[in-house]
N, CA, C and O atoms as CSV, one atom per row, in Angstrom:
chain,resi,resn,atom,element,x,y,z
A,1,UNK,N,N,0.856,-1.162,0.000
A,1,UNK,CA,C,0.000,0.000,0.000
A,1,UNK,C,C,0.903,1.226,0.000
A,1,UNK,O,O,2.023,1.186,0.509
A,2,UNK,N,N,0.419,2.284,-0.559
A,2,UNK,CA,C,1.438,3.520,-0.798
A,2,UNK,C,C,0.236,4.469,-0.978
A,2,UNK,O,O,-0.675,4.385,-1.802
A,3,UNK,N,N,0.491,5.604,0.202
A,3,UNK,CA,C,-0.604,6.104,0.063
A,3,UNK,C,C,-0.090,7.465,1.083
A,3,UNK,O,O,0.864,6.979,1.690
A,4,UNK,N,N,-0.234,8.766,1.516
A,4,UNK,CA,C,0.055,9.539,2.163
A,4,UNK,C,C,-1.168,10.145,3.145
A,4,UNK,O,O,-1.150,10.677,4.255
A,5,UNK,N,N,-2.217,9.814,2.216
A,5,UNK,CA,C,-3.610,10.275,3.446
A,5,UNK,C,C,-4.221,9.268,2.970
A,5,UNK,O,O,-4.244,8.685,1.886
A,6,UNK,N,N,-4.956,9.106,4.450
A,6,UNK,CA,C,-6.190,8.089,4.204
A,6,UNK,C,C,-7.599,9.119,4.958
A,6,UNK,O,O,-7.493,9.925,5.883
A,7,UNK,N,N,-8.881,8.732,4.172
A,7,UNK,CA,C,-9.790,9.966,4.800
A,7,UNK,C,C,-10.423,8.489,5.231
A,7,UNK,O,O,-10.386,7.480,4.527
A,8,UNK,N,N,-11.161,8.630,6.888
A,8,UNK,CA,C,-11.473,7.776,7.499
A,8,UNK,C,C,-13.077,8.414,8.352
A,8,UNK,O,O,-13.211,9.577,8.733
A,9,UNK,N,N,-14.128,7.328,8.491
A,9,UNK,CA,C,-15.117,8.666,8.664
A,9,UNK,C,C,-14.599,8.361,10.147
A,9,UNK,O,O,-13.860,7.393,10.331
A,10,UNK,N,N,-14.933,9.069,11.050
A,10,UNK,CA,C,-14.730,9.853,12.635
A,10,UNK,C,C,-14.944,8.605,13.487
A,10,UNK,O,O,-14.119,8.166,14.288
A,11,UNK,N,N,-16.422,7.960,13.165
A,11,UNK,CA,C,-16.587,6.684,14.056
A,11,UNK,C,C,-16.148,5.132,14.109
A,11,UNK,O,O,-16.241,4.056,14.700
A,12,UNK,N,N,-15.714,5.703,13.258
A,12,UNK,CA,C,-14.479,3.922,12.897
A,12,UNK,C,C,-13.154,4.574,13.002
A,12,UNK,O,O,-12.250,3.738,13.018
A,13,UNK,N,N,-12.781,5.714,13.073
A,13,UNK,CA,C,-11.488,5.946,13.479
A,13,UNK,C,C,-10.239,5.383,14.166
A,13,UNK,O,O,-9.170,5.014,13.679
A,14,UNK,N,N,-10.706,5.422,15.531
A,14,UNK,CA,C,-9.887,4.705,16.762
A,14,UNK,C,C,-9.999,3.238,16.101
A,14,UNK,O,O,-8.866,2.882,15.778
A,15,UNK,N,N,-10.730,2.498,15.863
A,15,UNK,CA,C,-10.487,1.125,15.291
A,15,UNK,C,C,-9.842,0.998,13.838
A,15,UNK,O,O,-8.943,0.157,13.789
A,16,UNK,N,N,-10.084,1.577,12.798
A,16,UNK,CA,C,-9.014,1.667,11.741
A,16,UNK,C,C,-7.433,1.975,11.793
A,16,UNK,O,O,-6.618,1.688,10.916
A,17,UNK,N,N,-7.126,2.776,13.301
A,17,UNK,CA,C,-5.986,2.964,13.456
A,17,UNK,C,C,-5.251,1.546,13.930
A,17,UNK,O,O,-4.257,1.081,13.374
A,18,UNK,N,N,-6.066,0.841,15.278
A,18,UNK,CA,C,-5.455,-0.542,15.910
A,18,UNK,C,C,-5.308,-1.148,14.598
A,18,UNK,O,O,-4.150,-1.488,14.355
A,19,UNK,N,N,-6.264,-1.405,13.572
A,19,UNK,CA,C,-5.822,-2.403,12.571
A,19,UNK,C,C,-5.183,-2.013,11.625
A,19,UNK,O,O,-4.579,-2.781,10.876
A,20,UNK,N,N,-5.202,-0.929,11.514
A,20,UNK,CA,C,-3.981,-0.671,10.540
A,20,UNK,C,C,-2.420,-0.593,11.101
A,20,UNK,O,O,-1.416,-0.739,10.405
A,21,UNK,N,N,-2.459,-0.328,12.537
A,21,UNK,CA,C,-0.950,-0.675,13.041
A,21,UNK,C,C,-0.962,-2.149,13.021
A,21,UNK,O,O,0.226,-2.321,12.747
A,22,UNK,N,N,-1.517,-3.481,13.126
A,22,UNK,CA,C,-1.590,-4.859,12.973
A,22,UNK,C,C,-0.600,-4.778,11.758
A,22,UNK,O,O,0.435,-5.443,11.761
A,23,UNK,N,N,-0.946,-3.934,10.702
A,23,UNK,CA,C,-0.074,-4.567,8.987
A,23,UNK,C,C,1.297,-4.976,9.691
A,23,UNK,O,O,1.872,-4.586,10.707
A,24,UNK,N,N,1.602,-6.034,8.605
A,24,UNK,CA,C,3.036,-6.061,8.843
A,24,UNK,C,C,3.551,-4.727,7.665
A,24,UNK,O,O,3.138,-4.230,6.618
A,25,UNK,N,N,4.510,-4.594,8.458
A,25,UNK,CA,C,5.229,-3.705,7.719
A,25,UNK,C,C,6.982,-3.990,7.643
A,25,UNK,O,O,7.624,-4.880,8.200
A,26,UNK,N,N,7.377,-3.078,6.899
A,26,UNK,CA,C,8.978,-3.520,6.833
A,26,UNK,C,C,9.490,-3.614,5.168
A,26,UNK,O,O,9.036,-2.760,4.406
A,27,UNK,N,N,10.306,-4.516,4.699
A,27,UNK,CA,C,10.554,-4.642,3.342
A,27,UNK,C,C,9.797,-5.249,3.008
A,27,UNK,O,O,9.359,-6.191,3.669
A,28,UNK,N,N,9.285,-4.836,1.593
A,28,UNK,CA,C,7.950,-5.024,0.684
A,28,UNK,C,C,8.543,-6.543,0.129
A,28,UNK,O,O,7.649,-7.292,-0.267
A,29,UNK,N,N,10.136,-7.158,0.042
A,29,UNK,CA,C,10.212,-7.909,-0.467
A,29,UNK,C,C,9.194,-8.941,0.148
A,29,UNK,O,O,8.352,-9.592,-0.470
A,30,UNK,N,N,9.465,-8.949,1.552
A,30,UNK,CA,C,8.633,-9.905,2.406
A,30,UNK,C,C,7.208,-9.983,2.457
A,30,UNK,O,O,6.462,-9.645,1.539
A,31,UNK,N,N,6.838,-10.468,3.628
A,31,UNK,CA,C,5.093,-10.281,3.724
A,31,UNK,C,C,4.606,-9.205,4.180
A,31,UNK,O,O,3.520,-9.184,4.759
A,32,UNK,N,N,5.438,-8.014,3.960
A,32,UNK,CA,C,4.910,-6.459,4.432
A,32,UNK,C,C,3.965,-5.899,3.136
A,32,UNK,O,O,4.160,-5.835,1.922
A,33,UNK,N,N,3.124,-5.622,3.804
A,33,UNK,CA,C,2.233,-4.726,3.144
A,33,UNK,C,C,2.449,-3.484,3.605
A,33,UNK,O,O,1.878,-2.691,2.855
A,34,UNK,N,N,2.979,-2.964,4.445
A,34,UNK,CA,C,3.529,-1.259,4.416
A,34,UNK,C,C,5.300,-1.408,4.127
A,34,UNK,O,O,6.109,-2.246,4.527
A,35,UNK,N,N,5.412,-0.510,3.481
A,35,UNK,CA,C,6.515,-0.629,3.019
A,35,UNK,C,C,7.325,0.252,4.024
A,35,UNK,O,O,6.722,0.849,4.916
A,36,UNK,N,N,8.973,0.361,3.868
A,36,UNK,CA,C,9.439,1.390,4.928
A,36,UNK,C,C,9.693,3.209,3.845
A,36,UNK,O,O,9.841,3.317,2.627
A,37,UNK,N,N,9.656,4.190,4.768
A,37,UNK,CA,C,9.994,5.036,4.538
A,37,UNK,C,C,10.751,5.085,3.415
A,37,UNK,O,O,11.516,4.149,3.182
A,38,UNK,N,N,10.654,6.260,2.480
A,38,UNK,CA,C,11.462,5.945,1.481
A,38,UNK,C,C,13.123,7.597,2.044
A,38,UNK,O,O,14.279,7.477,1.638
A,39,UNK,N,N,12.833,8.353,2.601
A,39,UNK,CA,C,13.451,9.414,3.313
A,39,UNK,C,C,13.296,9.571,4.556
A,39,UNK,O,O,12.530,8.916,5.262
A,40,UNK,N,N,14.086,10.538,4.937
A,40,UNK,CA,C,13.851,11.413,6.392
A,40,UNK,C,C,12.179,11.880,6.681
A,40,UNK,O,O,11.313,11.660,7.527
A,41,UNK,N,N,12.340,12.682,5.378
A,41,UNK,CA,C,11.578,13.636,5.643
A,41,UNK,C,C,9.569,12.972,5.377
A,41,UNK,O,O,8.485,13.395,5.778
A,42,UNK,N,N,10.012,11.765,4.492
A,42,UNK,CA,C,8.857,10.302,4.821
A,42,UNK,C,C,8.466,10.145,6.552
A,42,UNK,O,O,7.573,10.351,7.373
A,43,UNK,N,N,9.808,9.640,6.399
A,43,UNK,CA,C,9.416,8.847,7.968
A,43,UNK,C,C,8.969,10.224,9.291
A,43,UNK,O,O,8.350,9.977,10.326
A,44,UNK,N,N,9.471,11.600,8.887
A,44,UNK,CA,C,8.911,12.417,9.767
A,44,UNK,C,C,7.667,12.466,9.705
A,44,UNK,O,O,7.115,12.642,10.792
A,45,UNK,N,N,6.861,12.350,8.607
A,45,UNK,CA,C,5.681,12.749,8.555
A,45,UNK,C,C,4.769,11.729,8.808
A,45,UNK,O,O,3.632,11.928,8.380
A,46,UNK,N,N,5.065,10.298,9.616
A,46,UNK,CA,C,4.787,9.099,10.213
A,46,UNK,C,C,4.563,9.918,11.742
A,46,UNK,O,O,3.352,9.941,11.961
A,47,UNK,N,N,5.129,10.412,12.562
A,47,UNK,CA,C,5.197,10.783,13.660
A,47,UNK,C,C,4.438,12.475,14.019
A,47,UNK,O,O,4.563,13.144,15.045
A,48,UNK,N,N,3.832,12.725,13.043
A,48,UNK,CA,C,3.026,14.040,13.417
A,48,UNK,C,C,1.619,13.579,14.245
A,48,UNK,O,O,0.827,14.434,14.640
């Protein structure tokens, strides 16, 4: 998945977040479906 916003409606929120931290993530070679950061300035905008 590659994607920078996701629009989520308000009341499934808090639960779209738990399952979307579940993905594996990491190198796409593997069984990650989030891939890693491709920069700095990527991975900063993970932590806002």
């Amino acid at each position: 998945m590659s994607t920078e916003r996701i629009i989520v409606v308000e009341a499934v929120a808090d639960a779209f977040v738990e399952q979307l931290a579940t993905l594996p993530h990491g190198n796409p070679r593997g069984q990650a479906v989030l891939g890693l950061p491709v920069s700095l300035a990527a991975a900063q905008k993970w932590t806002r």
